[in-house]
N, C-alpha and C positions, 0 to 999 in steps of 0.2 A: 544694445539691448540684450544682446545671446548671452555676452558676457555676466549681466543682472540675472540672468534666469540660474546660471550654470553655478552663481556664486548663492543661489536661494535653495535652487537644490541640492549643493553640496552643504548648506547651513542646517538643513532640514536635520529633526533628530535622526540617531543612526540607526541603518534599517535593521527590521528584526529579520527572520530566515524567511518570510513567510511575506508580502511576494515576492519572485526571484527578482533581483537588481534589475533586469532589461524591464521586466512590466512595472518595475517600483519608479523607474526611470522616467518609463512612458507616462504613466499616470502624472506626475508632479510637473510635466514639460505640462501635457494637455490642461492641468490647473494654471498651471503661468502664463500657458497662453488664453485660456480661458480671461484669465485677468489684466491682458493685455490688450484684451476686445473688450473687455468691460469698463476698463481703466478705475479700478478702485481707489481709493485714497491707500498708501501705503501699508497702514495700519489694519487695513480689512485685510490686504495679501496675505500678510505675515502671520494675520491673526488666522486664515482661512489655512493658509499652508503649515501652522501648527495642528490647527482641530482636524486634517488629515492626515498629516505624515504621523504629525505626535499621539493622534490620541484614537483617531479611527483604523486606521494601518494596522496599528499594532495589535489592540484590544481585538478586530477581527475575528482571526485563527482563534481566540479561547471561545468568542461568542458564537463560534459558527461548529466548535468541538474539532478544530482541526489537530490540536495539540493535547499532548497526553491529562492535563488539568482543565476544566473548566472554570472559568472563573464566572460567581453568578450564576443564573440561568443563560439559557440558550437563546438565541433570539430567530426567531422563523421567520420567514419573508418570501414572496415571490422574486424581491431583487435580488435579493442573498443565495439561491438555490435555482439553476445555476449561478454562480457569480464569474459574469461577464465582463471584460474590461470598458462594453457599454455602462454596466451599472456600475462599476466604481468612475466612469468619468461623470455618471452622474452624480454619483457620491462628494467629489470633486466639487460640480455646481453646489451641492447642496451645503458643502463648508463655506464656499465664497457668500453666500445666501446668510448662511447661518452670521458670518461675519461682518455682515452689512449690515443686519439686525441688532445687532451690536453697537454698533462704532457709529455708525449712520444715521442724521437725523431721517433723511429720505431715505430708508434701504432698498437696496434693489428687489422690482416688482419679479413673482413669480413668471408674468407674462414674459417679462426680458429674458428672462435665463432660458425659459423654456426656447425661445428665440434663437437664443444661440447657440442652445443644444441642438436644434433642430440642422443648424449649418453645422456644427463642428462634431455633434458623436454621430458616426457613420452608419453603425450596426442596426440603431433603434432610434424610433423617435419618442418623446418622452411628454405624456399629457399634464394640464399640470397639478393633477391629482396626483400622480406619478411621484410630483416632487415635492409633495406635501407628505406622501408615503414615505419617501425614502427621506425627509426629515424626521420625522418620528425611528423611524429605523435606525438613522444615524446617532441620534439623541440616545437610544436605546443604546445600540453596542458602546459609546461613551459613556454608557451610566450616568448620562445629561451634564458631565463634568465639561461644560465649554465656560468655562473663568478663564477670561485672560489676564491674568495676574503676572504668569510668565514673560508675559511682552511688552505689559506695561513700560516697561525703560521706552522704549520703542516709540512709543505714544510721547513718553515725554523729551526725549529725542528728537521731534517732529516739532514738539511747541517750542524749546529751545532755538532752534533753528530759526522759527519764524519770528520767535522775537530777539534773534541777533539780525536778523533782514530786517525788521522795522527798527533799530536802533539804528544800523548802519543807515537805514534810510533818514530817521530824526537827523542824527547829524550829517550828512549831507547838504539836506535840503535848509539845516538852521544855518549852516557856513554860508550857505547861497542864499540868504535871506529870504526862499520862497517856501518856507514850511506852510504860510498861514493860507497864501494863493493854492498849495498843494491840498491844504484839507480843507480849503472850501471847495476845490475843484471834484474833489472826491465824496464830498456829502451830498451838493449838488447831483453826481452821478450815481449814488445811493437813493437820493430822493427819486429821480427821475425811475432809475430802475423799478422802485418800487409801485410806481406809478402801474407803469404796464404789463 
């Protein structure tokens, strides 16, 4: 699994000057592990570890006047002023969020995250006002640009897959003559789950 993390952080777009590598570092481990406790569907990860590394990371420094151009207006916040590595791991939660909104028929509840904030950012605990704040904030230094259009291959990547698993499976089970016992054993445990 280290291996997955070190091949997503190293996938991540390439950093700007602004934070230095070790905390650019820290932050995108703390988001994969973040999603490792959370266990998202693929397509939230990637889409979550885009709308951080690619698009909040970066934009930062101009929305915060770190850098000699502003781009936009400025954006003010209590979490951005100081900005703490508490608050960009919050920041962090608040991409995987943002990306379960997305992708997710169920997305993940405020209550969860704030959950696991509470076990995993060390510095501060975070209410979950906190992280309805710091969506809007995030939203903001993005200029609300969260389209995953980028990743979409990604997405379709993921349905390819499952329908080369179900064909592999159709034939299989037609060679072995139990496809029909297979899909009634399978509707039956649809029906039934539905049930309860």
């Amino acid at each position: 699994m280290e291996l997955e993390e070190d091949a997503l952080v190293a996938a991540a777009p390439p950093p700007s000057s602004w934070p230095g590598p070790s905390r650019r570092r820290h932050i995108l481990q703390f988001l994969l592990h973040a999603c490792k406790r959370l266990d998202p569907r693929p397509i939230v990860k990637y889409s979550a570890l885009d709308f951080f590394a690619g698009r909040f990371l970066p934009a930062l420094p101009r929305k915060m006047g770190y850098c000699g151009a502003r781009s936009g207006r400025a954006v003010r916040s209590w979490l951005l002023e100081p900005l703490r590595d508490s608050n960009l791991e919050l920041f962090a939660l608040v991409a995987v969020w943002i990306a379960s909104k997305i992708h997710d028929v169920r997305p993940l509840s405020v209550k969860s995250l704030k959950a696991l904030g509470d076990r995993i950012i060390s510095d501060q605990h975070f209410t979950c006002r906190d992280f309805a704040d710091a969506e809007l904030v995030f939203m903001e230094v993005v200029e609300h640009n969260i389209g995953s259009s980028s990743i979409a291959f990604i997405y379709l990547e993921e349905l390819l897959i499952h329908f080369r698993l179900l064909h592999m499976l159709y034939q299989f089970l037609s060679r072995h003559g139990s496809f029909q016992s297979f899909l009634g054993s399978g509707l039956l445990h649809h029906m039934m789950k539905r049930k309860s």
